[in-house]
N, C-alpha and C positions, 0 to 999 in steps of 0.2 A: 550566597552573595545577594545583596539585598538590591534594590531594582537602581537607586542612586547609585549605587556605588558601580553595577555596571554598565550606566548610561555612562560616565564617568570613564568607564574603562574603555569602554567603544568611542567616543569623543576622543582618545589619547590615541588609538588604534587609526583612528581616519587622521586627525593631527597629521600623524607621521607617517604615515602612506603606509605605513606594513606592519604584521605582525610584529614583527621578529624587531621592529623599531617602539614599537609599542611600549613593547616587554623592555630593553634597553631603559626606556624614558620610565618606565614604571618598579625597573630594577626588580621585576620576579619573573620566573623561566618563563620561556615562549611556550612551552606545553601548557601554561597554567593558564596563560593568557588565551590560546588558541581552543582550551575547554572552556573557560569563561563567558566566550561570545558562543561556541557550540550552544553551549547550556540557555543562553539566551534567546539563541533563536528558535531554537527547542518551546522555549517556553512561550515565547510569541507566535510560533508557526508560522516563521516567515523565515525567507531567507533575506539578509541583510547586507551581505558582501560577496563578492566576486572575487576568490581568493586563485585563478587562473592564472592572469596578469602577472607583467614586473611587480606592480602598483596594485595595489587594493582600488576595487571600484563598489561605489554603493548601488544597491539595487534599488528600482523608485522605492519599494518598501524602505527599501535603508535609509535613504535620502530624507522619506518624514518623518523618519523615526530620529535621526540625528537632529535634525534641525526642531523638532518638538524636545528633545534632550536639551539641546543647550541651551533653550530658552527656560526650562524649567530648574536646572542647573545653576544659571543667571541669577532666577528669582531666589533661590536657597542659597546663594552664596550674599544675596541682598539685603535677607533677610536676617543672615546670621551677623551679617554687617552690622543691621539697624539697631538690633538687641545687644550687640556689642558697646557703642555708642559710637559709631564711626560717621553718626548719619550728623550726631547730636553737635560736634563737634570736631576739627580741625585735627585729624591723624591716621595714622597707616599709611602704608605704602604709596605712590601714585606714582602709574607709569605714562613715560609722554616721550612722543617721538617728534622728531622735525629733519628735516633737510642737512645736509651735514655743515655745509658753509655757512647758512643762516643759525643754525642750532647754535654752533661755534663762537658766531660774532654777536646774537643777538639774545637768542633763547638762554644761552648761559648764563650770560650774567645777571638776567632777572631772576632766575633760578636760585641762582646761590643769594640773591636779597629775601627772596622769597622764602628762603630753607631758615636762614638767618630769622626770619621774624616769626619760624612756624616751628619750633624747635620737635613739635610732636610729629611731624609729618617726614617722610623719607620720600627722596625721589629718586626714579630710577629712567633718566636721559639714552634713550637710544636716536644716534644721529645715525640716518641714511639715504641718499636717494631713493630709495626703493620702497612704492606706497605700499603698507603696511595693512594688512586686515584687523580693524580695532577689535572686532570680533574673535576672530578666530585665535589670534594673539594674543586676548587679555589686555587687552591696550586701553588707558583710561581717556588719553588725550592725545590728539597729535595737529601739529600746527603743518597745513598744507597750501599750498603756492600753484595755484589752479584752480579748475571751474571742477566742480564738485560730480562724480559720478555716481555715487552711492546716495541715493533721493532721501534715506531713509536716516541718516545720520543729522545731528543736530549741529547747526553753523552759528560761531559769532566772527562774523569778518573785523579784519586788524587794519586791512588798507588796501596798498597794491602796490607792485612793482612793475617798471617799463623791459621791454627787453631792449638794448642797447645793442648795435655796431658800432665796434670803437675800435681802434692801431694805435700805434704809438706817432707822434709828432716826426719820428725819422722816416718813418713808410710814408708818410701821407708826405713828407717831403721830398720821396725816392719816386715814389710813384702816381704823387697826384690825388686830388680829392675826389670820390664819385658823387655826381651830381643827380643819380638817379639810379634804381637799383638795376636797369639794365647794364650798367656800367662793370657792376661788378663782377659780370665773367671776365674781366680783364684784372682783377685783381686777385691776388693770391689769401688765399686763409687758411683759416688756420680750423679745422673740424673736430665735433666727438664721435665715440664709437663706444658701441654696446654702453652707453651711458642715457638712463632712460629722461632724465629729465632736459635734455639739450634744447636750446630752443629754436625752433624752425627759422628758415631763412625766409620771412614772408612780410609781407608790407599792406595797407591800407585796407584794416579788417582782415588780416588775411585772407586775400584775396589768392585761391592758387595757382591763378592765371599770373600772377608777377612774382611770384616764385624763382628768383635767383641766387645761385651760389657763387659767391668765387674758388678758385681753382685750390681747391684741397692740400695746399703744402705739407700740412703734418694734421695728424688724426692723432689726439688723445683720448684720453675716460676720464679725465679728473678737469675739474675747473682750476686749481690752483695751477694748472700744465697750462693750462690753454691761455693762463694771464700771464703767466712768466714769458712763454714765445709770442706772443703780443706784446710785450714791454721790451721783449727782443727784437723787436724791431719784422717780424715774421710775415706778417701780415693782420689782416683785416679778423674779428671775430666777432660772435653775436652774443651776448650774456645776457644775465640780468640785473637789472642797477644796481641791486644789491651789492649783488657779486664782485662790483669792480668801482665804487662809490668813494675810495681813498686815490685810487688814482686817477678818476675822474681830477675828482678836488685839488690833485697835487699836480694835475699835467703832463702825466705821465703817460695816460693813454686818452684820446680828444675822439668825442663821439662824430658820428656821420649820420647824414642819411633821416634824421631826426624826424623831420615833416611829413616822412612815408612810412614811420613807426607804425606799426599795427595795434590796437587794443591794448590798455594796462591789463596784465593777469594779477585777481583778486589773492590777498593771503589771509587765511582762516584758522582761527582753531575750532576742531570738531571732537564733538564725542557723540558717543553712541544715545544718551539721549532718555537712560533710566529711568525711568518713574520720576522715582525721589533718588535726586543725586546726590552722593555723597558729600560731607560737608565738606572733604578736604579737595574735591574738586570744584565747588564752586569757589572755596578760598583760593584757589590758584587762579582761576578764572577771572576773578574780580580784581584779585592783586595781578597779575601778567598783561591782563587785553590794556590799559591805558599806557602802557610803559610801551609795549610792542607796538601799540601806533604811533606812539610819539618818536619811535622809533623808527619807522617807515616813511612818516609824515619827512620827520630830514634829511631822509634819503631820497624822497622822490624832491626835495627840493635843490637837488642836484641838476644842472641844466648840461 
């Protein structure tokens, strides 16, 4: 086995938390797999994994031996790109992730203009709440809706969206307007659960000294639940503009509270920030970012 090809195999092996899933993803026996990193360690004189565990755990030796792997990995799959002509020119694959409701209503459809006018390039759209490792995942691009944690990835910002409390025109006439966020322990809403992008119930800078909820009627996981029983009349909910920007407009659901908004949270597309970036990512880039603000831009001009 030659030294790529089991940096390669040990990268699939931590991937997937375990031998025996390794092998699965690599579709050759777990003995072969389980002699291949033997053989390797062997050959480095280091021990590299913690094979005790549910879960594979790296030993610090493993730790910089992976993370020196993937970067070298990185550079030969860059390389083989560039000599290809992928650098040269506008094709291959590009993967790009986004948020599921925004992917949906917004990243789509520039996508498919975009595919339309790139006939050599393939896209491959993964929509989910759940931030994704551009890293770890192979991910080319992914359009994110927050303040950025990862220092080391490359940002071109698109705009920003408000987070919104809004009900329907029946609640706000059953129950009255609140004129301050203290108010809203007396009103009923509507919450997420295990839904990681939800957004807090906070006001003026979030400040988490004025941290109020109203009284939890129904707990969902999905934004498209939480706008339908808001349009049911349910109660109070916190979104973001995005999110609920058609029935804004239509009347359907009339925002609250506005004055004690806290901060717009920034949306971005990021990549990892290669050398020399592929050409078919900077042609999405060039063609996507003007569309996607002009796209934000008429959403936040929703009052």
């Amino acid at each position: 086995m030659d030294r790529l090809e089991a940096m390669s195999l040990l990268l699939t092996v931590v991937e997937e938390g375990s031998l025996s899933a390794g092998a699965r993803r690599l579709r050759v026996p777990l003995a072969t797999v389980s002699r291949k990193v033997a053989e390797l360690e062997q050959r480095l004189g280091a021990q590299l994994l913690l094979r005790g565990s549910r879960r594979l755990v790296l030993t610090e030796p493993g730790r910089a031996y992976v993370e020196a792997a993937r970067r070298i990995l990185d550079e030969v799959e860059e390389a083989e790109r560039a000599a290809a002509g992928e650098f040269a020119e506008p094709r291959g694959e590009l993967t790009l992730t986004a948020p599921v409701m925004f992917g949906r209503r917004h990243v789509l459809p520039v996508a498919l203009e975009f595919l339309a006018a790139n006939p050599r390039i393939d896209l491959r759209l993964a929509l989910g709440d759940r931030q994704a490792s551009l890293l770890d995942e192979h991910i080319d691009l992914a359009l994110r809706i927050g303040h950025l944690e990862d220092s080391g990835l490359i940002a071109l910002r698109l705009g920003q969206v408000r987070r919104v409390i809004c009900a329907s025109p029946a609640y706000l006439a059953r129950r009255g307007w609140p004129a301050a966020p203290e108010e809203l322990a007396g009103h009923d809403g509507i919450s997420f659960r295990n839904f990681p992008t939800s957004p807090e119930w906070r006001y003026r800078a979030d400040n988490p000294a004025l941290e109020v909820e109203p009284r939890p009627r129904l707990a969902v996981n999905t934004t498209e639940a939480a706008i339908d029983a808001a349009l049911a009349g349910l109660g109070l909910v916190r979104l973001l503009s995005y999110q609920v920007v058609d029935e804004l407009r239509a009347g359907a659901l009339v925002a609250v509270l506005e004055e004690f908004a806290p901060a717009p949270i920034p949306v971005q597309l990021v990549h990892a920030g290669h050398r020399l970036a592929p050409a078919k990512l900077r042609a999405f880039l060039d063609w996507a970012a003007p569309r996607l603000r002009a796209r934000l831009a008429a959403i936040e001009g929703v009052g």
